[in-house]
Every structure is written in C-alpha cells, then in structure tokens.
C-alpha positions as CSV (number, residue, x, y, z in Angstrom):
1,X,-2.5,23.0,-0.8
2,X,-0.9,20.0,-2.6
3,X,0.1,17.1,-0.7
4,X,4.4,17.9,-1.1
5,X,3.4,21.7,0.6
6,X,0.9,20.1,3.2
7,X,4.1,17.4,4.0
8,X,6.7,20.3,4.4
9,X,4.1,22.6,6.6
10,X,3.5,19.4,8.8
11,X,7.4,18.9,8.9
12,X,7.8,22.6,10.0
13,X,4.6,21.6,12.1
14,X,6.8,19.1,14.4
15,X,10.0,21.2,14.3
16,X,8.2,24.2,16.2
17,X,6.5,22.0,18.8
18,X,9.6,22.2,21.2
19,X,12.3,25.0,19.8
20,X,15.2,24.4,19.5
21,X,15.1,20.8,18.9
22,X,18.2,19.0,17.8
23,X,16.2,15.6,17.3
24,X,13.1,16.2,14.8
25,X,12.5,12.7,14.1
26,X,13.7,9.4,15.4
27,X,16.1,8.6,13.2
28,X,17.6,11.9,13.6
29,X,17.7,11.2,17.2
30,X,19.3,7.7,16.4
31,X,21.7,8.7,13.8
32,X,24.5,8.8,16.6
33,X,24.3,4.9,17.2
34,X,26.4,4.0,20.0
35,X,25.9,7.4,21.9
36,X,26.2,6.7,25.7
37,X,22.6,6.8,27.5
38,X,23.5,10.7,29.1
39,X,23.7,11.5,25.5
40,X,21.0,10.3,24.3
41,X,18.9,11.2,27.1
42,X,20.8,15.2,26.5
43,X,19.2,14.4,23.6
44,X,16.0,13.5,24.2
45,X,16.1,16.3,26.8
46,X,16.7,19.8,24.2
47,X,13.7,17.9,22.1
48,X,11.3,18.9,24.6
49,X,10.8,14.9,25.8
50,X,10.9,12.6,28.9
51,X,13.7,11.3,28.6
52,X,13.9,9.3,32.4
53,X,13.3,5.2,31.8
54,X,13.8,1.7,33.5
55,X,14.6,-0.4,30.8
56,X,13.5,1.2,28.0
57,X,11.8,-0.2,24.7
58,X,10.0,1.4,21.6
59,X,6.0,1.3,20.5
60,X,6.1,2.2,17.0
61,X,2.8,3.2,15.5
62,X,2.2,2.5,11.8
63,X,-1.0,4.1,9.9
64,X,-1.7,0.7,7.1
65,X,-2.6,2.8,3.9
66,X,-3.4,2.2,0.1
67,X,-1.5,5.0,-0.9
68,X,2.4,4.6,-1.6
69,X,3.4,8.2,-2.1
70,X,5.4,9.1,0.8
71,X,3.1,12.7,0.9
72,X,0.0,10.4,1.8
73,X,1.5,8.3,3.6
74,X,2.9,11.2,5.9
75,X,-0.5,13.5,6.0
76,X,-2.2,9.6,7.4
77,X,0.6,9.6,9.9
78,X,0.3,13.1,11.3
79,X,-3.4,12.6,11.9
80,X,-2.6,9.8,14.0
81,X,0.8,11.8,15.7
82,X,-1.8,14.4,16.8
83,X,-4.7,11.8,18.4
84,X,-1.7,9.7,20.0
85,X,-0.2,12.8,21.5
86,X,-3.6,13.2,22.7
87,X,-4.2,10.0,24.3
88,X,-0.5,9.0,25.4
89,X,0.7,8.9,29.3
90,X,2.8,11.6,30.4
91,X,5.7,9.1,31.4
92,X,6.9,8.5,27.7
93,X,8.2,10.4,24.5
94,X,6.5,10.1,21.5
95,X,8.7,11.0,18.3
96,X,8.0,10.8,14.6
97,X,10.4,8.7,12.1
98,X,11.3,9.9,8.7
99,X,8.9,6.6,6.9
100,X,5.3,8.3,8.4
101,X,5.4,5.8,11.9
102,X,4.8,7.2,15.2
103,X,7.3,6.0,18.1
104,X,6.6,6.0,21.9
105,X,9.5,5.3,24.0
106,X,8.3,4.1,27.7
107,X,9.4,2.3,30.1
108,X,8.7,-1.5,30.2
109,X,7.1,-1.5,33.6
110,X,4.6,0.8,32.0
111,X,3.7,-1.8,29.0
112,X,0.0,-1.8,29.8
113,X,-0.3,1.9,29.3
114,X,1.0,1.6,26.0
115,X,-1.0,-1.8,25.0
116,X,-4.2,0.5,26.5
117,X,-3.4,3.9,24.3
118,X,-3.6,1.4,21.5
119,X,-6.9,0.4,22.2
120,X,-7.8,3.8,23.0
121,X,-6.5,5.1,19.9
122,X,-8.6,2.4,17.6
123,X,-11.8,3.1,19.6
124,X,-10.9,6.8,19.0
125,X,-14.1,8.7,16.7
126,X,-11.9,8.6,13.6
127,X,-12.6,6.0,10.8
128,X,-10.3,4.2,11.2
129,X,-10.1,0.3,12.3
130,X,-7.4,-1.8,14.3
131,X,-7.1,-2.9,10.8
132,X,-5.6,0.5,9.9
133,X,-3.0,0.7,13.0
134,X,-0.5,-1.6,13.5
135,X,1.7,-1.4,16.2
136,X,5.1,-3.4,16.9
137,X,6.9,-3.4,20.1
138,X,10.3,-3.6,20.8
139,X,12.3,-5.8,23.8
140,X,13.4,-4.1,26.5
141,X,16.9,-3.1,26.9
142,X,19.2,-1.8,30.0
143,X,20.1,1.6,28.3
144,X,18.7,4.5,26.3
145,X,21.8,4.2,23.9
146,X,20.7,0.9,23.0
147,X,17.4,3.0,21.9
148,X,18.5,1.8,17.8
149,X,18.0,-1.9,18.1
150,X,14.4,-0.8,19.8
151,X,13.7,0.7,16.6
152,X,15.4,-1.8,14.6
153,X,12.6,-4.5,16.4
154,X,9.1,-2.9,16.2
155,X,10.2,-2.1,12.4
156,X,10.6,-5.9,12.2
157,X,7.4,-6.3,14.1
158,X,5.4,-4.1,11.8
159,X,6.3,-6.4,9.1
160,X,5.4,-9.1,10.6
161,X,2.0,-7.4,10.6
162,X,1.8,-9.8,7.0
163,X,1.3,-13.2,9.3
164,X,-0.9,-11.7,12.2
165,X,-4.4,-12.5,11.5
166,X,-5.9,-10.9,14.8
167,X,-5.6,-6.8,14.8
168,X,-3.6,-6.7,18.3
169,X,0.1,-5.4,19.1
170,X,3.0,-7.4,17.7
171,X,5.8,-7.8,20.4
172,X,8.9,-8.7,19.1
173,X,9.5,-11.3,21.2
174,X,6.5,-13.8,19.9
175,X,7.6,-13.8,16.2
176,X,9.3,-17.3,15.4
177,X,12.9,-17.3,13.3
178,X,12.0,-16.3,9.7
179,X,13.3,-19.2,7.3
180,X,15.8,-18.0,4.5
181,X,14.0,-20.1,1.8
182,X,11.4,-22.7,1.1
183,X,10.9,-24.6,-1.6
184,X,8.1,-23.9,-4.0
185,X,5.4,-26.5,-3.5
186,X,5.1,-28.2,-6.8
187,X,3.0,-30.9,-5.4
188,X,-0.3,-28.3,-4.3
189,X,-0.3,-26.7,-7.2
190,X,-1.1,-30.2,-9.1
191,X,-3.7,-30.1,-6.5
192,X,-5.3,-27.1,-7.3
193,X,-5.0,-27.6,-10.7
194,X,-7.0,-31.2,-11.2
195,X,-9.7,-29.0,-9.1
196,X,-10.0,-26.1,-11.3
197,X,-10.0,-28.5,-14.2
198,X,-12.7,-31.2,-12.9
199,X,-16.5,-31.1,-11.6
200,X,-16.8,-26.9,-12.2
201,X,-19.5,-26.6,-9.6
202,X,-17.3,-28.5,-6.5
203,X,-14.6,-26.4,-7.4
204,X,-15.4,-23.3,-5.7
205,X,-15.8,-25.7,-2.5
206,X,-12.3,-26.8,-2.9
207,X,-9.8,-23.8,-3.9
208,X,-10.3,-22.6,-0.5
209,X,-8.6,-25.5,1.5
210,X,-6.3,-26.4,-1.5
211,X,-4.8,-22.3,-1.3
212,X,-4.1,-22.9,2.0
213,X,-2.7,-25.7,1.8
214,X,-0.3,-24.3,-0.4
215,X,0.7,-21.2,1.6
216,X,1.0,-23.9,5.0
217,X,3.5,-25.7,2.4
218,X,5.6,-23.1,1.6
219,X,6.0,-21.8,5.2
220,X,6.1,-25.0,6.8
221,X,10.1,-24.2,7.8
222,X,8.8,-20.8,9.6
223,X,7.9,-17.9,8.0
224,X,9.1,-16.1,4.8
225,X,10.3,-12.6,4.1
226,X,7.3,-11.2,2.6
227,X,8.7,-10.5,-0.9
228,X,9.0,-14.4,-1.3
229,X,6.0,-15.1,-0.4
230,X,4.7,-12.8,-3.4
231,X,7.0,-14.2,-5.8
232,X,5.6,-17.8,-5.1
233,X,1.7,-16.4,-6.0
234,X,2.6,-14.9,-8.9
235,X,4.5,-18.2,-10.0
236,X,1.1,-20.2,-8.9
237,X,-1.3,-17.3,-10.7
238,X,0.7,-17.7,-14.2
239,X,1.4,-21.4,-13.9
240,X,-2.1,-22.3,-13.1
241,X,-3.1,-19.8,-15.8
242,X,-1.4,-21.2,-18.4
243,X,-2.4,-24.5,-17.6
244,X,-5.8,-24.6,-17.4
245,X,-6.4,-22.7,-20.5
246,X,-4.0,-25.6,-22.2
247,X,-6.5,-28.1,-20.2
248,X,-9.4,-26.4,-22.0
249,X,-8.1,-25.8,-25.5
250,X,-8.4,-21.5,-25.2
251,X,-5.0,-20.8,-27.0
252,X,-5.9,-16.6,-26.0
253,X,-5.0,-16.3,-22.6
254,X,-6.3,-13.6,-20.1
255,X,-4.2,-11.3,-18.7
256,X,-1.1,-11.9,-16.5
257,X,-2.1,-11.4,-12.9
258,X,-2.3,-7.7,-11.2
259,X,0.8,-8.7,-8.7
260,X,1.4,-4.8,-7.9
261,X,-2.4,-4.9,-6.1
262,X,-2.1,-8.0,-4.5
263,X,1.8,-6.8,-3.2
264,X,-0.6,-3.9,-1.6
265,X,-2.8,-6.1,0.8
266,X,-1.7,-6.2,4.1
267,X,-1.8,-9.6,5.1
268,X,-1.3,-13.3,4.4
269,X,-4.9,-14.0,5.1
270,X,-6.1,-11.3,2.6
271,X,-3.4,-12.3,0.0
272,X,-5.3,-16.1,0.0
273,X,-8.5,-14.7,0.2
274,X,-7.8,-12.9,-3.5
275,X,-5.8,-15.6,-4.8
276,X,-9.2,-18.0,-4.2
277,X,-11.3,-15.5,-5.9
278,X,-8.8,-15.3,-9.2
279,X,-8.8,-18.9,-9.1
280,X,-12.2,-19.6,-9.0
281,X,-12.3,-17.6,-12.2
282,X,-10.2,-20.2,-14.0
283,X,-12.8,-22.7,-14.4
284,X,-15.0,-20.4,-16.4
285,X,-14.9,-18.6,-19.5
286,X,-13.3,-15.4,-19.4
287,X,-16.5,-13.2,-20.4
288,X,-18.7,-15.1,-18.1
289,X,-16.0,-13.7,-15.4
290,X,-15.9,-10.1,-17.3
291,X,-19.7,-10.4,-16.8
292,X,-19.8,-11.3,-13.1
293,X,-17.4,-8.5,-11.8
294,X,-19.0,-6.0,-13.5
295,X,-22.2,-6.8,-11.9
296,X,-20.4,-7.3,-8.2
297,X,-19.2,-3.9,-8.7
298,X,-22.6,-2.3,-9.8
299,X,-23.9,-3.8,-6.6
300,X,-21.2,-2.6,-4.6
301,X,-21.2,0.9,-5.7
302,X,-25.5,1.0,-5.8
303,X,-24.8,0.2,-1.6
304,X,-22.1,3.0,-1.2
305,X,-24.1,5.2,-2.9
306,X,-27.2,4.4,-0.1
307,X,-25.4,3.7,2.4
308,X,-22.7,6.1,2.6
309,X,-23.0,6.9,6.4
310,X,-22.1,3.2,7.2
311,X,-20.0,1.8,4.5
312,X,-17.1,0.2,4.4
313,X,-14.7,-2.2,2.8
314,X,-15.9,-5.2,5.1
315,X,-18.9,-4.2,5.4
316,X,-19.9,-3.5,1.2
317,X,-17.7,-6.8,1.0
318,X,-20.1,-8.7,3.0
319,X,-23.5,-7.4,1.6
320,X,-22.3,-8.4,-2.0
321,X,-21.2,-11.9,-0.7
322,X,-17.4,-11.6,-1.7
323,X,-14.6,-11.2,0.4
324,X,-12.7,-7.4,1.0
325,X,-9.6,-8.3,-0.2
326,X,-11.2,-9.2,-3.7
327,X,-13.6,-6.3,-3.7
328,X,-10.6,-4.1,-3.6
329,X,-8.6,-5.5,-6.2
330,X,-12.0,-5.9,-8.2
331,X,-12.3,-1.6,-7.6
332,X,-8.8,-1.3,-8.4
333,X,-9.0,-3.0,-12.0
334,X,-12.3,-2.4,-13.0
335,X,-12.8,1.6,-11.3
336,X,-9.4,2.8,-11.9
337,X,-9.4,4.0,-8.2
338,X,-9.3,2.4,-4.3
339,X,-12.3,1.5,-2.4
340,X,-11.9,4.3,-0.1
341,X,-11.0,7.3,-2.8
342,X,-14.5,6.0,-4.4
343,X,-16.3,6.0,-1.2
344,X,-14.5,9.6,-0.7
345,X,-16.1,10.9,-3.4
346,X,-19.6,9.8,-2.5
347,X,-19.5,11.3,1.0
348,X,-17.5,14.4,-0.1
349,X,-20.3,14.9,-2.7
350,X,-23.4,14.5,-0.4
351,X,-21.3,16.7,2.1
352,X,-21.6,19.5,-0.3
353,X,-25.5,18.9,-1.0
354,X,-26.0,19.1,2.6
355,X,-23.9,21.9,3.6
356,X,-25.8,24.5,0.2
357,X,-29.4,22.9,0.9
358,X,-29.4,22.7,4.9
359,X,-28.7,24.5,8.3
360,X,-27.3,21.6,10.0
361,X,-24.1,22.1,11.9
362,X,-20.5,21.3,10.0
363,X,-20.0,18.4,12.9
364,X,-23.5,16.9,12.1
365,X,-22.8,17.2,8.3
366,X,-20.0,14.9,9.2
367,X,-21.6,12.6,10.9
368,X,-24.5,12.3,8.6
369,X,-21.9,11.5,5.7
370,X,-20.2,8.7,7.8
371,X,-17.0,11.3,9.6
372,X,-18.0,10.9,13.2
373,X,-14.7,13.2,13.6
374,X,-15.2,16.9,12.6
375,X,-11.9,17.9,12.4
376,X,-11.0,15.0,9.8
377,X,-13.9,15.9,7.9
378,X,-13.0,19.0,7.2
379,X,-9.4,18.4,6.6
380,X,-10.7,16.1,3.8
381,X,-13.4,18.2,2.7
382,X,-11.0,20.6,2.1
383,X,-8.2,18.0,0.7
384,X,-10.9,17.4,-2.0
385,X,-12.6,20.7,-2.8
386,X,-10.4,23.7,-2.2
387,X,-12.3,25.1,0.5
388,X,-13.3,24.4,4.3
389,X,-17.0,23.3,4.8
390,X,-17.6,26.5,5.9
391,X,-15.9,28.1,3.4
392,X,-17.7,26.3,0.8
393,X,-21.2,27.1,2.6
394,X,-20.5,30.8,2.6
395,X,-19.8,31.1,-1.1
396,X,-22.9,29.1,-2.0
C-alpha cells in the first residue's frame, strides 16, 4: 500500500473510532475560534471525548522525523496516536491535528500525569528515543473556548524544541521573548577564520569554542526565529569558504554548503556540532577530506552491518569518533539516503534471512534484528517488502 493510501486508510482510521464525530482533528475542532466553552465542550462531547476540565491547557505530542513528506510524517504520527492512547489517563482527550502532532487536553491540576505519560511513552519498547518525541505544553486557561491559544502555545513550544538541549517537556511558560533580529557577528567569524587559516593541527582544538562563540553572539538579545538562525550559517559556511581558499591560493572552490540537511537537524546543538565538522575541513585539502569521509562512512556502515541489533545514530556516531549530527549529513551526501532508511535496509534484509532459514517466532525475529516492538516490525517489514513476516515466511 503506498504511503498517500496508508495516510487516507489511517484518516478513515480516526474518523470511525467515535461515529459520528463532528471534530476529526484538532483544528477541526478549533476552526470555530471564539465558540463559548458549552460549545466547545458539545463539541468535544459528539467526538467521543472528555470533555469536563479545571483550567484547561494542551500537551501536544510531536514525532521528530527525517522525512518531510506529509504521508511519512503522518504514518510516524499514528504509531505514536495508537501507544499514547494506550498509555494516557482516562481524565483527558487526546485528538490528532491536521500537521501529524498528537494533542492531549487535561486539566492543569493533572500536569504530572501528563509529564509521566511522556516518560512512559519514551521508555515504551518502540525505537524510538526522547530525542524523537517532543512535547510542548500550553498555559493554562479559565475556559475550553480559549482551547485555540492552547494550541497556538505548545505549537510555539515545539519549535522551541531548536534551543532545548535536554530531551524533557517544553512548557510555554519557560521560553524567554524571542528577539526580532540580531546582528550578524562579523567580529567571530574573523575569529574562526585566523584559526582555520594558522597552526592546522590546533585548529581542530579551537573551531569548537570559536562556533559557539559565534552562535552565543548572534543570540545574545534572546533567541532567534529559527529560519534566521540558518540564514546566518550559511552566510558563515560560504564566507569562511571563500576565504580561506583565497588565504591558500586554491582559485576551484568546493561546493556550496548542503543548507537543506543542516535546515533538517533538530537542534541548535546539532546545527554547531555539523558546522565544526565542515569547518574543520577548511584547513585541508579537499581530496584529503574526500578521502576521510569515505573511510568514516565505510566504518560506519562495516558496524551497522554487525551490529544491527544495537545500532544507532548516537551510538555508530560514537564508535567512529564523530559526532551524530555529522554522520548524518556525511550519509546524506555521500549514501544518497538517511541514517535510518540505511539501517532499515540492513535489519529488513537479515529479517528475511531469518524468517526463510529459521523457526524462530516473528516477535523474536524482531528482536533479534534490533525491533523490540512486534507490531512495528511488521508494519515495516511489510512497508518495505510487500508482504507481512509471515506472509513472506509462507511463500518461501
């Protein structure tokens, strides 16, 4: 089934669960803005939810993927709508939006239920991380009708998601004023470039703290909306670029920098993590770097291939002495595909070895490919190859 089918069956999926249902999705249910609380609790109500709260406020679940398509992105989010409804108290309503997040309205009494599904949720079998799940939370408000500025916050706390280091919940409340503008520190990038351009074997000790310097420079008035932020490293990339191949008489310049993967990292901290590893490039020849990546990623792939049961991105990452964020971009531009659709493959493919050569169990096939969930293994299994793991035992 291709992914625009499996997003329309999933759709249907969510408008059977409680027939009829006027609100499908959140923003269905919050396309009447300024509806009095009855209504909206009426509403609530013929959807099949609770819909009784002291000061209510919104959780809203997002699933941190690679992929962009909107198919994707909504096949991650209804594997996560199906362990949250799982795991959830009964006191709360937890209702889909239209952009593949998961909303749970509760009451704010009931905050530590919500901050302890998280945790539940991340601890879950599925292989996922806190690093996958990011969830914002809105204030509290007196009314149900004022259920859109909920939404309206832990969307705004999602984003924020791009300055929180630590994989915890994002309360609306704790994120400082965003500044409109900063300027572009002119001053660090002089830094980093009489570094990349002096003693070749300090520099790699010195990038580190001279990036971060920069990126503390340009949000020193508060933080940025995100798109800035990305338009001042690619400004740095091609600058310093430019300038340190003037600095070493090469008139052929390497390629402009790969902004559309760095745009897909999720956070600051990765973002400086990948701009140090381009700009430790810099200082050496650009065959000598060709050279080098090509061997990190022979490494890296030689350990998925071994240890398939246990990889992943931080883990590969560490073994190979490089940093995630730059292993991705490295798999990206040299592979042609994501970490995880190459690690996929390798699991998907030893799957299929066990499941012809072997009487083992579908749910310990999983688990001896790295899926310590059965159900998710053979929803990919099947994503990949046509047929259920059982299916695909049977006709071998």
């Amino acid at each position: 089934m291709n992914q625009r089918l499996l997003a329309m069956d999933l759709e249907l999926g969510w408008r059977k669960e409680s027939h009829p249902i006027r609100a499908r999705t959140l923003n269905d249910l919050l396309r009447g803005r300024g509806l009095y609380a009855g209504d909206m609790k009426r509403s609530l109500e013929e959807a099949g939810l609770h819909a009784y709260y002291a000061y209510p406020a919104l959780a809203l679940f997002s699933v941190n993927t690679e992929e962009t398509d909107l198919w994707t992105r909504r096949y991650a989010a209804d594997e996560w709508y199906a362990v949250i409804k799982r795991h959830a108290p009964a006191n709360c309503a937890i209702v889909p939006d239209d952009k593949g997040h998961i909303g749970v309205i509760f009451s704010w009494d009931d905050q530590s239920s919500i901050t302890d599904l998280y945790s539940s949720i991340t601890d879950h079998e599925h292989s996922f991380s806190p690093q996958t799940i990011s969830l914002g939370i809105s204030n509290p408000y007196p009314h149900l009708s004022d259920l859109h500025l909920c939404y309206d916050q832990a969307l705004f706390a999602i984003k924020h998601r791009f300055y929180q280091n630590q994989s915890q919940p994002i309360y609306f409340s704790g994120i400082h004023a965003y500044a409109n503008d900063a300027d572009y520190p002119e001053d660090k990038e002089e830094e980093l470039l009489h570094i990349l351009t002096g003693d070749p074997i300090s520099a790699t000790a010195t990038v580190e703290p001279a990036v971060e310097a920069f990126y503390e420079a340009l949000t020193r008035n508060g933080p940025l909306p995100v798109k800035k932020v990305y338009d001042a490293t690619l400004q740095l990339l091609v600058s310093l670029q430019l300038r340190v191949k003037s600095a070493f008489g090469q008139s052929h310049l390497g390629s402009t920098p790969d902004i559309a993967a760095l745009m897909q990292l999720q956070t600051l901290q990765e973002l400086k993590s990948s701009v140090c590893g381009l700009l430790e490039q810099l200082g050496g020849t650009s065959c000598a770097s060709d050279k080098l990546n090509r061997t990190l990623i022979k490494r890296a792939v030689t350990l998925m291939e071994d240890e398939y049961d246990k990889a992943s991105l931080h883990y590969v990452a560490a073994k190979v002495f490089i940093t995630p964020a730059y292993l991705s971009t490295l798999f990206k531009s040299k592979m042609g595909v994501t970490f995880i659709e190459h690690l996929t493959r390798i699991r998907i493919s030893n799957a299929k070895k066990l499941l012809k050569q072997t009487h083992l169990k579908n749910y310990e096939v999983a688990e001896r490919v790295g899926y310590h969930d059965s159900r998710y293994f053979s929803q990919i299994f099947k994503k990949k190859v046509g047929l259920s793991p059982s299916e695909f035992r049977d006709a071998n």
